[in-house]
N, C-alpha and C positions, 0 to 999 in steps of 0.2 A: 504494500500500500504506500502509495505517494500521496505528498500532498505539499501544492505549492502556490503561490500568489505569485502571477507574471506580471511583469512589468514588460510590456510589448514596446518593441524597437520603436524609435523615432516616436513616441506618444508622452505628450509632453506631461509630464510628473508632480512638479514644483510651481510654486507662485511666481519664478522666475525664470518660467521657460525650459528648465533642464528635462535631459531626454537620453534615456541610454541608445547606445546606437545597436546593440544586438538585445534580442530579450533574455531579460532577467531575472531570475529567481528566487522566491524565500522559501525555504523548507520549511513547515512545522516543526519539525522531529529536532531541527537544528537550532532553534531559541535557548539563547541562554541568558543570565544575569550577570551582570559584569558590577564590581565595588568601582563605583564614579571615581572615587581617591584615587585608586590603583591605575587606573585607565588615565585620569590626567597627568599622572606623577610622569607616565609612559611617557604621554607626549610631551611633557614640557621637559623629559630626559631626551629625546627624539627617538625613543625605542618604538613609538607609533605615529602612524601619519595620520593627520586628520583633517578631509577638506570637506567643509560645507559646500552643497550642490544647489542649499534654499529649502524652503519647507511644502515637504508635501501640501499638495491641493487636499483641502478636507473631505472632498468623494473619493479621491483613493488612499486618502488618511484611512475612513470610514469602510470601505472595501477591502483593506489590507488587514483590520481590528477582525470583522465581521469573518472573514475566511480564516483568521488564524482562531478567531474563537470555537467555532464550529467545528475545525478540526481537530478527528481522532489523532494526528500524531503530533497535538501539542499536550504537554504535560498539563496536567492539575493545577500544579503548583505557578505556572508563569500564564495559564490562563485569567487569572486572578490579578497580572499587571495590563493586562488587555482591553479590562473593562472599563 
């Protein structure tokens, strides 16, 4: 069983026009929680990159909530930051 929310090639995504140019994938099964602390500490080490693209459009904000909630291969536990 799969289960994925597409982000279709050239379809524009963000409040600022952004657009991947091949489709793109979220896996259910692949959500995790990450400690905010850890994750800046990263980037402001440069041990991760981190470029804003702009903010989802809120119908595929709402489309991307709505398919990860519904699906069987998202855990319990990170359903629950979905809502």
């Amino acid at each position: 069983m799969v289960n994925a929310y597409t982000f279709m090639a050239n379809e524009v995504v963000t409040d600022n026009g952004f657009f991947f140019d091949k489709n793109t994938f979220i896996y259910g099964q692949n959500i995790k929680t990450y400690n905010s602390s850890a994750f800046l500490e990263q980037y402001f080490c440069g041990e991760t990159v981190i470029e804003l693209k702009g903010k989802l459009k809120d119908d595929i904000f709402s489309s991307l909530k709505e398919c990860l909630k519904n699906s069987d291969a998202v855990r319990k536990r990170y359903k629950q930051y979905i809502m």
